[in-house]
Structure formats: structure tokens, C-alpha cells
VEXFI-146246 format. One line per 8 residues: their letters; for each residue x, y, z of C-alpha. Coordinates in nm, 4 decimals. Example, Ala and Ser with C-alpha at 12.3 -4.5 7.8 and 13.67 -1.06 7.14 Angstrom:
BEGIN
as	1.2300,-0.4500,0.7800 | 1.3670,-0.1060,0.7140
This chain:
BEGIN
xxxxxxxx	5.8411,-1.5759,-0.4499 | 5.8921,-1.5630,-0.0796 | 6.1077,-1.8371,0.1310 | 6.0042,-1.8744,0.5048 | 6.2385,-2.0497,0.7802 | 6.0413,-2.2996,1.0178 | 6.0917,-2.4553,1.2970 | 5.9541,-2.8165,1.1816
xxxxxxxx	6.2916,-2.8449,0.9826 | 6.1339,-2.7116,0.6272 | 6.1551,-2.4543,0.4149 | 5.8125,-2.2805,0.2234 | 5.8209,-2.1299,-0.0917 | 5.4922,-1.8743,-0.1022 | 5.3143,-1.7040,-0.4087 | 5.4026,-1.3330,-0.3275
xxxxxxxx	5.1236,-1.2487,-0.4876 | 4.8333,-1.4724,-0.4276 | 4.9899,-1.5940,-0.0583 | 4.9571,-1.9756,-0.1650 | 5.2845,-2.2376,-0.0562 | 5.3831,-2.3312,-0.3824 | 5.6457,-2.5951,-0.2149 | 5.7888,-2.7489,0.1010
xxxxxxxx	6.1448,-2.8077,0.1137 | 6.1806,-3.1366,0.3407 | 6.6105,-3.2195,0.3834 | 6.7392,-3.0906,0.7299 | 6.7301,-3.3886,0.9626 | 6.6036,-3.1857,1.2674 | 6.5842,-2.8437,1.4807 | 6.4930,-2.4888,1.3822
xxxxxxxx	6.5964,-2.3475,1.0284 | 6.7283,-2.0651,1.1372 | 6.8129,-1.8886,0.7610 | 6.7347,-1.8543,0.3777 | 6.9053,-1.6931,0.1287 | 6.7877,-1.6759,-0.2075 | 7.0855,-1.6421,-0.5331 | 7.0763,-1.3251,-0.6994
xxxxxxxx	6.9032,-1.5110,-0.9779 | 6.6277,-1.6482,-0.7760 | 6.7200,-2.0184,-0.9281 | 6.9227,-2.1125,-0.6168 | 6.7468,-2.1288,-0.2656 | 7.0077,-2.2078,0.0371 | 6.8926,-2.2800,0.3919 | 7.0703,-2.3071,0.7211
xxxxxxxx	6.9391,-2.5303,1.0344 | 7.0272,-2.6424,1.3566 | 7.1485,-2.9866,1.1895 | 7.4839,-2.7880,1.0790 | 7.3960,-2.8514,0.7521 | 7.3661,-2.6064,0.4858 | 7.1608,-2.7061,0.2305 | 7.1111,-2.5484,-0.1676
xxxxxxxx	6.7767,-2.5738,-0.3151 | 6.6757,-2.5446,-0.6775 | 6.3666,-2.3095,-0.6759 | 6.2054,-2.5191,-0.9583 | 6.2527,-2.8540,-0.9039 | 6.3087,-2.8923,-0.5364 | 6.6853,-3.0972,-0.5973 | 6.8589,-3.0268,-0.2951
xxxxxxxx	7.2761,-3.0501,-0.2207 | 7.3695,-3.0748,0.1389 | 7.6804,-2.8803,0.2388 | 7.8341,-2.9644,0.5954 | 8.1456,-2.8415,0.8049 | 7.9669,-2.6272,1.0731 | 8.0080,-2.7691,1.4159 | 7.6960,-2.5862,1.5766
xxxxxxxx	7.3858,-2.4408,1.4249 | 7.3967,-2.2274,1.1777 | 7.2348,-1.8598,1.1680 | 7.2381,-1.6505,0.8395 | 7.3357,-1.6657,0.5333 | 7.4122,-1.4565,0.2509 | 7.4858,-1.4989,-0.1748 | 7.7714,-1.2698,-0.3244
xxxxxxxx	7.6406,-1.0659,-0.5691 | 7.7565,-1.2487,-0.8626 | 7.5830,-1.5575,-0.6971 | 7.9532,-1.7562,-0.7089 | 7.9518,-1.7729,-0.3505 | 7.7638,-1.8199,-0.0187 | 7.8836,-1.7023,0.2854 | 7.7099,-1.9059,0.6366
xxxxxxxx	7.7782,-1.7925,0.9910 | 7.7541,-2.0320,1.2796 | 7.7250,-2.0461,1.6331 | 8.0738,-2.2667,1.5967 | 8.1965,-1.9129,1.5793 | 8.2895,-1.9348,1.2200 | 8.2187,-1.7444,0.8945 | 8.1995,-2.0310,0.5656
xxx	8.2693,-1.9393,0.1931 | 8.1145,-2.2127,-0.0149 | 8.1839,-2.2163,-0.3643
């Protein structure tokens, strides 16, 4: 599975193999998404957008959380290893450890 970023404020999940869209992600309120991130396990899906908001996907069913405390747009992304943690940067000029 392949995640793409887009600037119509959703997130596609793509076939790898056959190139189909399997699902759009429809949650940030507006602007670019600017980064996605999947977990380790490939369960967990986060994306971040120019609505500050970083949002956690479930790869299977499409259940979205909403995480906010950015103050500008934010612009990667990353899961720890173990997939405990996510780490978002932000044009706020801050570095995020979500839990």
C-alpha cells in the first residue's frame, strides 16, 4: 500500500501493485497535506496539513483521531520504530511527540 499527500485536503491509499485508490481519507478542514507517515505496522496511517491538525488514520477502516497543538502548518512526520510514538514538525518552529 502506498499513501499520497494532496493538495485538495485528502489522503489516497493506492494498490502498490495494481495502481488502483483503494481509499480517500476526507478529515483536514482545508489547505495542502503536506505529510504521511505510515506505523511500522502499516495499521496506523498519520497525516499532517495546513489546518495544524495532525490526524491518525486506521488503514482498514478509515476511523480517523484528530490531534491538534501546532500553531502553523505542519510538514513531516515520522513513527518511532516501536510505533509508540509520532514525532510532527511545524512551521510554528516546533518538533511534537504524540503518544
Amino acid at each position: 500500500m502506498l499513501a499520497s499527500a494532496s493538495g485538495d485536503h485528502t489522503v489516497r491509499l493506492w494498490d502498490s501493485a495494481t495502481g488502483a485508490c483503494q481509499h480517500i481519507l476526507v478529515g483536514h478542514e482545508y489547505g495542502v497535506v503536506n505529510a504521511v507517515s505510515f506505523s511500522p505496522d502499516g495499521k496506523m496511517l498519520a497525516s499532517g496539513s495546513d489546518d495544524k491538525t495532525l490526524r491518525l488514520w486506521d488503514t482498514e477502516t478509515g476511523f480517523c483521531l484528530k490531534l491538534e497543538g501546532h500553531t502553523a502548518s505542519i510538514t513531516t512526520l515520522s513513527f518511532s520504530p516501536d510505533g509508540k510514538m509520532i514525532a510532527s514538525g511545524s512551521y510554528d518552529n516546533s518538533v511534537r511527540l504524540w503518544m
